[in-house]
C-alpha positions as CSV (number, residue, x, y, z in Angstrom):
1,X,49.6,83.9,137.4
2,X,49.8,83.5,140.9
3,X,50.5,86.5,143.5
4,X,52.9,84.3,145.2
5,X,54.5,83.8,142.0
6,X,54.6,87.1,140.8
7,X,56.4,87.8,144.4
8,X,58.9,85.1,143.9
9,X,59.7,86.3,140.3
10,X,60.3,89.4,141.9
11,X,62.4,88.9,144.5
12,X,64.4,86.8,141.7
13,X,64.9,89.6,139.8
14,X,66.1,92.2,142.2
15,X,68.7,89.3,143.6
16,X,70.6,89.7,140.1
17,X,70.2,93.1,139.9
18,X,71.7,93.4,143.1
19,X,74.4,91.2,142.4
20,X,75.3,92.8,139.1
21,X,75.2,96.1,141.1
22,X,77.7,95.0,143.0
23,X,79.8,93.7,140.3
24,X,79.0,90.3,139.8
25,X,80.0,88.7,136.5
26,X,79.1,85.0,136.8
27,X,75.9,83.0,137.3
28,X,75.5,79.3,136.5
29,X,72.1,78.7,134.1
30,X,71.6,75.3,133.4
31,X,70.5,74.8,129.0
32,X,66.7,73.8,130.6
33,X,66.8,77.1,132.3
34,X,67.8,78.9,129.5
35,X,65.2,76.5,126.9
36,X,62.5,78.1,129.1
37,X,62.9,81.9,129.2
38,X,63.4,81.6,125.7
39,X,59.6,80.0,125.6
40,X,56.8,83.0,124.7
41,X,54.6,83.6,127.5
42,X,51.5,81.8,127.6
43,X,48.2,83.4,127.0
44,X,46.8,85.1,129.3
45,X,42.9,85.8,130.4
46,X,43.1,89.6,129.7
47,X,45.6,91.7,127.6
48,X,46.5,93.2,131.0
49,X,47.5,90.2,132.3
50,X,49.4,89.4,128.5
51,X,51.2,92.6,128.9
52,X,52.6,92.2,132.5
53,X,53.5,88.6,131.6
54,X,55.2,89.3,128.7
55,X,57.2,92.6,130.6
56,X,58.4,90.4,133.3
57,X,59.1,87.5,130.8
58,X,61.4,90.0,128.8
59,X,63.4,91.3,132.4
60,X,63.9,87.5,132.9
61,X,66.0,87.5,129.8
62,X,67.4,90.5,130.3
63,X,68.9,90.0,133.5
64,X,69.9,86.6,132.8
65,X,71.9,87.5,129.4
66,X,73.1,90.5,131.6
67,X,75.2,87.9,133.5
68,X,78.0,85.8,132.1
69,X,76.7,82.4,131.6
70,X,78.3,79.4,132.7
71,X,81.3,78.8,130.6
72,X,79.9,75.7,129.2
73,X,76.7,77.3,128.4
74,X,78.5,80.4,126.9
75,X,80.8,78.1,125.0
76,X,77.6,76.4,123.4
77,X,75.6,79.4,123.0
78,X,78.4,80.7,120.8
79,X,79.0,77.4,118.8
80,X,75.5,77.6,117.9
81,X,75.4,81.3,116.9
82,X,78.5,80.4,114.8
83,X,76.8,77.5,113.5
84,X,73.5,79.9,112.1
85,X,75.8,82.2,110.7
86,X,77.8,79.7,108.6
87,X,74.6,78.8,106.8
88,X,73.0,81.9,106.7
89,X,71.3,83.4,103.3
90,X,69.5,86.5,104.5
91,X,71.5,88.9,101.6
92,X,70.7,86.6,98.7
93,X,73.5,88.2,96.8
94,X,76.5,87.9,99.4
95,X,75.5,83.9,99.9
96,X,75.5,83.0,96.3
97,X,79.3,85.3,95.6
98,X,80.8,84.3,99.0
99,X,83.4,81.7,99.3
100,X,83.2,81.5,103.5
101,X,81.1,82.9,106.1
102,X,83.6,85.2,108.3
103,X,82.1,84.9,111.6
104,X,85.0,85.8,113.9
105,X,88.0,84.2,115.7
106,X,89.7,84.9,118.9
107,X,88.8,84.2,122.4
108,X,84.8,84.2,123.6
109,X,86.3,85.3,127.4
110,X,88.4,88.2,125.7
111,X,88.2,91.2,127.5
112,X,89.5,93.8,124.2
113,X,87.0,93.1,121.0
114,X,88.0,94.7,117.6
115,X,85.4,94.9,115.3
116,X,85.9,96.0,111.3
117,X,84.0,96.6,108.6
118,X,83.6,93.4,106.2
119,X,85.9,90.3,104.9
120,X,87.9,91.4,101.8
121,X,89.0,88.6,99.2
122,X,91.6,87.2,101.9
123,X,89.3,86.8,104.3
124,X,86.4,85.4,101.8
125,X,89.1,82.8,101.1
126,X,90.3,82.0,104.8
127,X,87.3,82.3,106.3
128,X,89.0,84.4,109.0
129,X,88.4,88.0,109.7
130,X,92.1,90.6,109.2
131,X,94.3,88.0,107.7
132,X,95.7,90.0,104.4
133,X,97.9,92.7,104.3
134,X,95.5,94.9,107.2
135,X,95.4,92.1,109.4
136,X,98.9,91.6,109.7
137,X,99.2,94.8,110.2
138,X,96.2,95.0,113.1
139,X,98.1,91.6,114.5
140,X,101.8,94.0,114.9
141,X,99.4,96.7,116.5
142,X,97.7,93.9,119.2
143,X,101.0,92.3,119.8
144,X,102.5,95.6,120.5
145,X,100.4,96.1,123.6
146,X,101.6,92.8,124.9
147,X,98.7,90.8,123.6
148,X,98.3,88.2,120.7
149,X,95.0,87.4,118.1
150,X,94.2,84.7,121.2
151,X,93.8,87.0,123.7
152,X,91.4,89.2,122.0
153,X,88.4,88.7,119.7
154,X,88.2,90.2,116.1
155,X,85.1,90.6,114.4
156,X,83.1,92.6,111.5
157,X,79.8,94.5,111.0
158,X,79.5,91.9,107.7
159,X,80.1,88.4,107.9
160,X,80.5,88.5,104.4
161,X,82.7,89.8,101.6
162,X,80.4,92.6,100.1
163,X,79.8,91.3,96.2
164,X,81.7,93.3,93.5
165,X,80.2,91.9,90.1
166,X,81.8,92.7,87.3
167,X,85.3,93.4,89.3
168,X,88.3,90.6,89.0
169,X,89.8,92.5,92.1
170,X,89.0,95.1,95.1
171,X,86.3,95.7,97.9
172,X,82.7,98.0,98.4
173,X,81.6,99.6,101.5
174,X,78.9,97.6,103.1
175,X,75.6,99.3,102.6
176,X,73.3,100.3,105.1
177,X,70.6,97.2,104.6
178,X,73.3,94.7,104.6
179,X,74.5,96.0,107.6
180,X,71.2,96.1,109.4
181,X,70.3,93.2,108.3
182,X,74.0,91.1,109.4
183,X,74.5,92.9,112.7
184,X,72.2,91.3,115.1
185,X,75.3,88.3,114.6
186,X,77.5,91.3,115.7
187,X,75.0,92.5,119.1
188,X,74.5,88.5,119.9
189,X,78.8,88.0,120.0
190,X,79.2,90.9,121.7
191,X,76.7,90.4,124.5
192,X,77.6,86.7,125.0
193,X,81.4,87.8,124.7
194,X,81.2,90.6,127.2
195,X,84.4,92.7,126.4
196,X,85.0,95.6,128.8
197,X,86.7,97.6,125.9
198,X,85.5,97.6,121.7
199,X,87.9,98.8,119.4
200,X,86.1,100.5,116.1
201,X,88.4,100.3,113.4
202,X,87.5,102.4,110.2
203,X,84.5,104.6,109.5
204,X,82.6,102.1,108.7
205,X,82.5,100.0,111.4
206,X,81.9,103.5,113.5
207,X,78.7,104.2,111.7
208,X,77.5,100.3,111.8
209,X,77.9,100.1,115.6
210,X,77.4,103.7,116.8
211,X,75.3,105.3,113.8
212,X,77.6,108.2,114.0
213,X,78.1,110.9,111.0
214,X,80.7,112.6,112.0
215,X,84.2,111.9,110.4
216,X,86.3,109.4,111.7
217,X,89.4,111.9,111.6
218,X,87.4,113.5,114.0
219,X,85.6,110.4,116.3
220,X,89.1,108.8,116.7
221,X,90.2,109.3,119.9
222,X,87.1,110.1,121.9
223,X,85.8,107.2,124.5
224,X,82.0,106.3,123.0
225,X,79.8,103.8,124.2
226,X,78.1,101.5,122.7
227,X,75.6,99.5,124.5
228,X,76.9,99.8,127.8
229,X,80.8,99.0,126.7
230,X,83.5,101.7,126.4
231,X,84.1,101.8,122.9
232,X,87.3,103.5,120.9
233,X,87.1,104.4,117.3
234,X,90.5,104.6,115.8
235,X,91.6,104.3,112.1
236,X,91.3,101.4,110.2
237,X,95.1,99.2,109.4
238,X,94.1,99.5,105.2
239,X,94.9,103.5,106.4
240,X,97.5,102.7,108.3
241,X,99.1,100.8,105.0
242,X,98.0,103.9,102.6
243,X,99.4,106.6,105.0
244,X,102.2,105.3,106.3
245,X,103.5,109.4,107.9
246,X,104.7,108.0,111.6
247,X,102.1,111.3,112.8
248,X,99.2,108.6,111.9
249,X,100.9,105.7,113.3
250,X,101.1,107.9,116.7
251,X,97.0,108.6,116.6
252,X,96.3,104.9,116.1
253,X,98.7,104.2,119.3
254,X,97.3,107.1,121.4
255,X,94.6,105.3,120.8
256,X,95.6,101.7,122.0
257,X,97.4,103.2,124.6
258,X,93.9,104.6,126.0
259,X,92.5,100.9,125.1
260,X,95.4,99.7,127.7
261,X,94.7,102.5,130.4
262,X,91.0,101.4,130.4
263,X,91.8,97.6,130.6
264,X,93.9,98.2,133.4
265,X,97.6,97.1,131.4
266,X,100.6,97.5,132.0
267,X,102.4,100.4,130.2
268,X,105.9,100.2,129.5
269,X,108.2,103.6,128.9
270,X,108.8,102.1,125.7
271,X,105.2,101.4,124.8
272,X,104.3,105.4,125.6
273,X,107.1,106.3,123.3
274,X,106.2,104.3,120.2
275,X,106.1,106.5,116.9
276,X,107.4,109.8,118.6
277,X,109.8,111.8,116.5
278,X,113.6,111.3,118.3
């Protein structure tokens, strides 16, 4: 490779470094462009030379998947993720007992991402993630900060209902391989979504996305970050629903009220005194 080249490539890189530095969001990459830094690097006449290839190669995608894409490359980048999801069979046992893939729904420019834990039997049936009697609830607590299910996006760690053989009814936690092995769906929609705020909803979802052992009584609340986005842990709805004391209600807004601060929203009076005691 070229010294001129290696210059060029260079000076390339630190342009969109700088302009992400100074809060640039946007960069047009045409589907060629993209084809190509997803090529391998070619061989090279030394492993040296491999190994500075291949570094270089890898801050090439980095940068450019740093950036938003252009919306009609986002918009196709996400159809096809979708689309590798739907048919997916990497957890033998979750392909052959589910009745839908639950990928996600909402808006791919939402700025507020929830993400959950897996699809129960609603959900499995739908194929939509917080439809039964949790997601109704979830959908009360987004349209309570002036938002609706289009404005944000609402994933989960699982894009499948966890199997339950030899049970007619109810749902399992997720277990730690089919986590691993379903979240890199997760890391792609987040990084192609780019929401400036996640919401963690449940335990479970904590310890997919942040790995974190500590009790969600005692997460909730606290500003985490999970690869490079603010994230909130707060209780899960199906909590909400089993403890219904307005004390919990309260945490779950202080919560969403923190979620608003951070996005910048507008809070009403009313909004700040939501499940207080009169």
């Amino acid at each position: 490779m070229s010294a001129a080249y290696n210059q060029l490539l260079d000076a390339a890189i630190r342009h969109l470094e700088d302009l992400k530095s100074r809060g640039g969001r946007n960069v047009a990459v045409s589907s060629q462009t993209l084809r190509e830094l997803s090529q391998p690097a070619r061989a090279a006449s030394s492993p040296v030379q491999s190994e500075i290839r291949n570094q270089k190669s890898e801050t090439q995608k980095t940068v450019a998947t740093d950036l938003i894409l252009d919306p009609q490359v986002k918009a196709a980048n996400f159809a096809a993720l979708r689309e590798r999801a739907l048919v997916c069979v990497k957890c033998p046992h979750l392909a052959s007992s589910r009745k839908n893939v639950v990928f996600g729904v909402g808006s791919i420019d939402a700025q507020l991402m929830f993400v959950g834990e897996a699809p129960g039997a609603d959900e499995d049936v739908q194929g939509e993630p917080f439809v039964g009697a949790a997601g109704q609830l979830l959908t009360k607590i987004i349209s309570a900060t002036g938002l609706s299910r289009a404005d944000v996006y609402i994933a989960n760690i699982l894009k499948c209902r966890p199997d339950t053989p030899g049970q007619s009814a109810g749902n399992r936690k997720p277990t730690p391989d089919e986590m691993a092995t379903c979240i890199p769906y997760l890391h792609e929609q987040i990084d192609l979504i780019r929401p400036k705020v996640i919401v963690a909803l449940g335990a479970t979802a904590v310890d997919g996305l942040l790995g974190q052992t500590v009790g969600i009584t005692k997460l909730r609340g606290n500003w985490q970050t999970y690869r490079g986005t603010p994230l909130m842990p707060t209780f899960h709805p199906s909590y909400l629903l089993r403890n219904q004391a307005m004390s919990e209600k309260r945490k779950v807004w202080e919560d969403m009220l923190a979620v608003m601060e951070k996005l910048g929203m507008p809070v009403s009076d009313k909004q700040r005194n939501y499940f207080l005691k009169a």
